[in-house]
N, C-alpha and C positions, 0 to 999 in steps of 0.2 A: 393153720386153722386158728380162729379166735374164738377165746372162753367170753363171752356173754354172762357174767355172773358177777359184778361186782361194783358196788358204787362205793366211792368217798363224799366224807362229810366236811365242809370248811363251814364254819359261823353259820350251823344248821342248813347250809344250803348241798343239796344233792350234784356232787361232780360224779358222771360215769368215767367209768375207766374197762377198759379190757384187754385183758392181757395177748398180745400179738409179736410172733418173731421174735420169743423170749424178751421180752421187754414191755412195760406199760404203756397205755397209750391212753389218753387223758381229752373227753369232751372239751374244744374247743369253748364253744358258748356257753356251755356250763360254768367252766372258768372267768369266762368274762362276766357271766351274768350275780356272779359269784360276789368277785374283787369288784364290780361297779353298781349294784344296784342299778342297772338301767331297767328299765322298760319293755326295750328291744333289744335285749343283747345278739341275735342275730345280727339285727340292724348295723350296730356295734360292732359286730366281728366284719361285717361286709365294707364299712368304712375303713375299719382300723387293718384290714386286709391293701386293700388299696391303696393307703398310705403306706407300708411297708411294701412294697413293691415300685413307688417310686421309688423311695428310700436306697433300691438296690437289694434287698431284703431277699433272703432264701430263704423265709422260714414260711412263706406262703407256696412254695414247690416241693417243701419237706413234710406238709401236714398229708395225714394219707387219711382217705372214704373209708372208713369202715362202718360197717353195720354196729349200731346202737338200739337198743330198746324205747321207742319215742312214749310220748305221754300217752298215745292212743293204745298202746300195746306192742305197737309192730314193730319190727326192725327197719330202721333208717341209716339209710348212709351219712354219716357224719364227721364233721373233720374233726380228726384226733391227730393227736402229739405226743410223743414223747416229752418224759422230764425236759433233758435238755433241751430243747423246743420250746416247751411251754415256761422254762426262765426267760426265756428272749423274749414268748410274748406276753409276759410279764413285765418287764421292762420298758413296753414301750405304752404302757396304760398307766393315764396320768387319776392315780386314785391313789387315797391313804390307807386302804388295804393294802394296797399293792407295794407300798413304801418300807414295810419290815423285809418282804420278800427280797428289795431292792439294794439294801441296808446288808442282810447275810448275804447276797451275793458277794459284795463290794468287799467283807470282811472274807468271806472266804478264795476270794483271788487275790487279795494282799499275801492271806496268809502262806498260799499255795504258789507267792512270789519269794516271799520268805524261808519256805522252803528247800526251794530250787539251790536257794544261796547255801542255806544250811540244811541239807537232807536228815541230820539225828531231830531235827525238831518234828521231821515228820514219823521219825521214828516214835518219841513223845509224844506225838497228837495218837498213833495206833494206840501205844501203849496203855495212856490214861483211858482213852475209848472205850478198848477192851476191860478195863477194872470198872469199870461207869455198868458196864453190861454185865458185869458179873462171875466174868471169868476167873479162874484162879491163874497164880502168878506162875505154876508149870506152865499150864496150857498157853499162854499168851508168851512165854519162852520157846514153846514149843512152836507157833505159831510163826510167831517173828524170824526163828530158822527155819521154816518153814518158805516167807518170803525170801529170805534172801538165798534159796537154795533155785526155786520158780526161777528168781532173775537170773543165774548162772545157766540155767539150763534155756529161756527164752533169749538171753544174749547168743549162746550156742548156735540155737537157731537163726540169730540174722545172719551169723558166722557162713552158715551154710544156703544163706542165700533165702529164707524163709522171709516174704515183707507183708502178702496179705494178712487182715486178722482172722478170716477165713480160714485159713491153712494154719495158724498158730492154733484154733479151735479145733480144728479136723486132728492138729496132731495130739493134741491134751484129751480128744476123746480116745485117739487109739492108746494110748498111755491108760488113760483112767480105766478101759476098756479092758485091758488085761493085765490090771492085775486086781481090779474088783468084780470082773465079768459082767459090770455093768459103764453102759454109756453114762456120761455127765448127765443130760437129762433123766435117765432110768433111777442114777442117783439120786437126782432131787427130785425126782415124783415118790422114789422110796419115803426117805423123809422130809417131802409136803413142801417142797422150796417153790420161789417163783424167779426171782429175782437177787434171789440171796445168794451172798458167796458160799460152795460147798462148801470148802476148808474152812469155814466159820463154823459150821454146822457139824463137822465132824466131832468122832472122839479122840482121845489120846493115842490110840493103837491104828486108828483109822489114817492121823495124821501122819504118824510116823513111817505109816506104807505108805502113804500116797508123795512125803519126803524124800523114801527111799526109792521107787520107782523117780522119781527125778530126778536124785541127784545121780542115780545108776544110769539114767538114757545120758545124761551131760557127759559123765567119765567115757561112757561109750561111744559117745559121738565125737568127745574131744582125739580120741583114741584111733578111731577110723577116718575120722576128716574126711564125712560126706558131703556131695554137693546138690542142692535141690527137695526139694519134697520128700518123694518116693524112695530114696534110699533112708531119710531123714525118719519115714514112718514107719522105715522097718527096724532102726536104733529104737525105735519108741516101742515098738510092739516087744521089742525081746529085752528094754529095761524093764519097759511093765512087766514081764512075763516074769522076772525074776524075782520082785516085790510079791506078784499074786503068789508064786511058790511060799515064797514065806507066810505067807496067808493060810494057806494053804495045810501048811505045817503046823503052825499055830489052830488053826480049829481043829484042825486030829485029834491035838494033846489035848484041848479044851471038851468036845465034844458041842462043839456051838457053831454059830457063822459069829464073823466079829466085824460085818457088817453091818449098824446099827438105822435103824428104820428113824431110830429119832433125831428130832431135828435140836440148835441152841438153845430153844425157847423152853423146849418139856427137859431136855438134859440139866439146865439151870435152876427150873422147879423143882425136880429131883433133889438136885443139890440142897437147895436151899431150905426144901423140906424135910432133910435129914438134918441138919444144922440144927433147927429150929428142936426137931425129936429128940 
């Protein structure tokens, strides 16, 4: 289902967007009418459509009709895009709006080729990120073992045969699923997410379960040497199970849930608000 509630603003000009399929999806025409100052940006989109199709272009088979809120009131079918979508057709609009967009692209696939070479700099790029936004230097320690516990346990996974993203997702909800009692989604509607990474949004204790249900499914799968899905999301169900115990435990002694409803953004304020006091 699509939430119908939200517009972005670029150089005072109204771009709808609506969130679908967990991911944003972004008015086509609004964009171009945006970055061109035309007249007819329809018009615009209807030619610059056509071109990219000779071109050999998929990004005119990738844009999907969703219902938008038109100038009259009423919902209109509209072609939206995703981010990645809309840098492509960003790309191929020859306008000096559109030239910085063009510009961070170009600087972010170097860098992101630079990496490859040397993966600590992408370590580097999270690192400073994460201090840019506010984090403290546990939590982004915290974090960072955090990533490289994921990758151990989603390697596991190809081990056993896992290649959809599909099934990597199905089995990260059964994981997340028992040992917070809640789905990934259930999680970030708790604390207000759309698009954001949970594990960003966690807290200290939050992260450290959600660690530890991971690296417990990896040891256990390493240990059993399942093959396929379904055995694959029964290791997941009973590493989770074993992190939510410790959960479990921990709020007895506490007398709390240490499930936190809040999200990075009011966790930081917090912060920062105590700092300042």
């Amino acid at each position: 289902m699509s939430d119908i509630n939200q517009i972005a603003i670029f150089e005072n000009k109204k771009i709808r967007r609506v969130w679908h399929e967990e991911d944003w999806w972004f008015s086509v025409v609004d964009v171009v009418g945006a970055l061109t100052d035309s007249d007819d940006a329809r018009n615009y989109w209807k030619v610059l459509k056509f071109r990219l199709k000779q071109e050999g272009s998929e990004v005119v088979t990738n844009c999907n009709q969703l219902k938008l809120i038109a100038e009259d009131g009423k919902l209109r079918e509209t072609d939206c895009v995703n981010i990645e979508i809309l840098f492509r057709i960003i790309q191929s609009i020859p306008s000096p709006k559109a030239e910085p967009f063009k510009l961070w692209l170009a600087k972010v696939g170097y860098q992101r080729i630079e990496e490859n070479v040397d993966p600590e700099l992408a370590i580097n790029r999270a690192l400073n990120t994460y201090l840019k936004k506010g984090y403290s230097i546990e939590w982004i320690n915290q974090r960072l073992k955090a990533i490289e516990v994921r990758k151990e346990l989603t390697d596991e996974w190809r081990r056993a045969g896992i290649e959809k993203p599909s099934e990597f997702a199905s089995l990260t909800n059964t994981l997340t699923k028992a040992w917070s009692d809640r789905t990934v989604r259930e999680y970030k509607d708790l604390k207000n997410l759309k698009k954001e990474n949970l594990r960003d949004n966690m807290t200290n204790i939050e992260l450290v379960l959600n660690l530890l249900a991971e690296a417990t499914t990896t040891e256990i799968s390493k240990n059993e040497d399942p093959e396929g899905f379904l055995p694959s999301e029964n290791v997941a169900q009973r590493g989770g199970k074993i992190a939510g115990n410790t959960r479990k435990e921990i709020e007895n002694q506490l007398g709390k849930t240490i499930i936190s409803p809040k999200n990075a953004k009011q966790l930081l304020a917090e912060k920062k608000k105590k700092q300042i006091t």
